[in-house]
C-alpha positions in Angstrom: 0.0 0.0 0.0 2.6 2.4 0.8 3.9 2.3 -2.4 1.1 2.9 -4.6 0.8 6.9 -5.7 -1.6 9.1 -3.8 -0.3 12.4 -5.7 0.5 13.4 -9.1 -0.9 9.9 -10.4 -1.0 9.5 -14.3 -4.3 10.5 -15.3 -4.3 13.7 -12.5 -1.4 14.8 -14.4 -2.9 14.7 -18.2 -6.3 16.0 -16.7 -3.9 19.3 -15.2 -2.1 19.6 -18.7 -5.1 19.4 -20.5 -6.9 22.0 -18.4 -3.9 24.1 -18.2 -4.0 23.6 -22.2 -7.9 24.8 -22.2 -6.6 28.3 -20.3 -7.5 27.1 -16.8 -5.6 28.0 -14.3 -5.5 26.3 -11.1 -3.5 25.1 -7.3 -2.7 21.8 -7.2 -3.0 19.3 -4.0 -5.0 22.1 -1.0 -7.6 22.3 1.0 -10.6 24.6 -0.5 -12.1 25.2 2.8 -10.0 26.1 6.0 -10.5 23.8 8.7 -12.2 20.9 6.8 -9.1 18.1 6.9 -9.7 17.3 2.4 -7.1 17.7 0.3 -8.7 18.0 -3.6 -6.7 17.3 -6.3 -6.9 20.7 -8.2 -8.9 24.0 -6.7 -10.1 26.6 -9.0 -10.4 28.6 -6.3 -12.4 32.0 -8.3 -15.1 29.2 -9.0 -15.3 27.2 -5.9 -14.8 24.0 -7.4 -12.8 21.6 -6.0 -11.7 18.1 -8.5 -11.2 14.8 -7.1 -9.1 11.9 -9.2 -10.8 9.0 -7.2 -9.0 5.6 -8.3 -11.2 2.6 -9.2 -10.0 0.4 -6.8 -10.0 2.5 -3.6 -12.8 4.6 -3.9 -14.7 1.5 -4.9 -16.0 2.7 -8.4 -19.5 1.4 -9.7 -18.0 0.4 -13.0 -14.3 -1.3 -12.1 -14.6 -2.1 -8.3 -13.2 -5.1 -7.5 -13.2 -6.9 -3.7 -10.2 -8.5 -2.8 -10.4 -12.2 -1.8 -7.6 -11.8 0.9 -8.1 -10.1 4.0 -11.7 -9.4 2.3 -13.4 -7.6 5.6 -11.0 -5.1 6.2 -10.7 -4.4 2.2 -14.1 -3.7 2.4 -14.4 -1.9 5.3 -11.4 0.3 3.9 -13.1 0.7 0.5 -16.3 1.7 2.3 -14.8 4.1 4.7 -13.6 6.1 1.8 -17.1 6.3 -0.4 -18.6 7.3 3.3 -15.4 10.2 3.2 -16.1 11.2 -0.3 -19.5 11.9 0.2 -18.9 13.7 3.7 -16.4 15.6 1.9 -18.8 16.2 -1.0 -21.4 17.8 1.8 -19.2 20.0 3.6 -17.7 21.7 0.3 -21.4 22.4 -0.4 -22.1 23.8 3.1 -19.1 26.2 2.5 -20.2 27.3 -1.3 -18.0 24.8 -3.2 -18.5 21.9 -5.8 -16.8 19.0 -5.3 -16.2 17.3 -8.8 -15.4 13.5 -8.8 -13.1 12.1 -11.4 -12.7 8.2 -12.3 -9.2 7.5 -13.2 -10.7 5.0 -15.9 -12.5 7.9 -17.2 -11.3 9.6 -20.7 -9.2 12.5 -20.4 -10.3 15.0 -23.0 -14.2 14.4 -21.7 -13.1 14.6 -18.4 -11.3 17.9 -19.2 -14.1 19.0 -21.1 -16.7 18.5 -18.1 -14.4 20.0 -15.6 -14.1 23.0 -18.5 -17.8 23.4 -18.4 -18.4 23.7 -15.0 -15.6 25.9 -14.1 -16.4 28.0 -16.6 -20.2 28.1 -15.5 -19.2 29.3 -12.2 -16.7 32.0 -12.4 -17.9 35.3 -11.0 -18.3 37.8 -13.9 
């Protein structure tokens, strides 16, 4: 476990180049809200919109989840625990203004690019 990537994976850097490519601009790996404990992935911070690049296996994703046969309570008790976090962390973004945006790692990176675009773009001030 402690060698797997929780920063600056592969697809969280094409999503950044390809947004940065678009004319976003953007801080990379902070919290968006002082004294809620999330770190998002990338903060457009004029906007209030916070990305998330959730990997398949750990954040349990509908499409590519997969439950390990070894040690299989505590992988799923680790697996829930973090979909329980992501949506408490979805929720208190809200409370404070924000939009949390959740990206699949599996998921495409221009349409991913092009969603996060959209939104971003929909909620700048102005």
């Amino acid at each position: 476990m402690s060698k797997q990537k929780s920063r600056n994976t592969k697809i969280e850097i094409e999503l950044r180049k390809a947004l940065f490519a678009a004319g976003l601009r953007y801080r990379v790996h902070r919290r968006p809200v002082k004294g809620v404990r999330r770190e998002a992935d990338i903060v457009f911070g004029s906007a209030r919109v916070a990305v998330f690049v959730d990997g398949c296996f750990w954040h349990g994703c509908p499409e590519h989840a997969t439950w390990p046969k070894n040690n299989a309570e505590f992988w799923r008790t680790k697996i829930e625990t973090n979909r329980r976090r992501d949506l408490d962390t979805d929720a208190r973004l809200a409370e404070a203004g924000w939009l949390a945006v959740r990206v699949w790692e599996h998921e495409a990176v221009d349409a991913a690019a092009a969603r996060v675009h959209g939104i971003v773009r929909s909620r700048r001030p102005g």
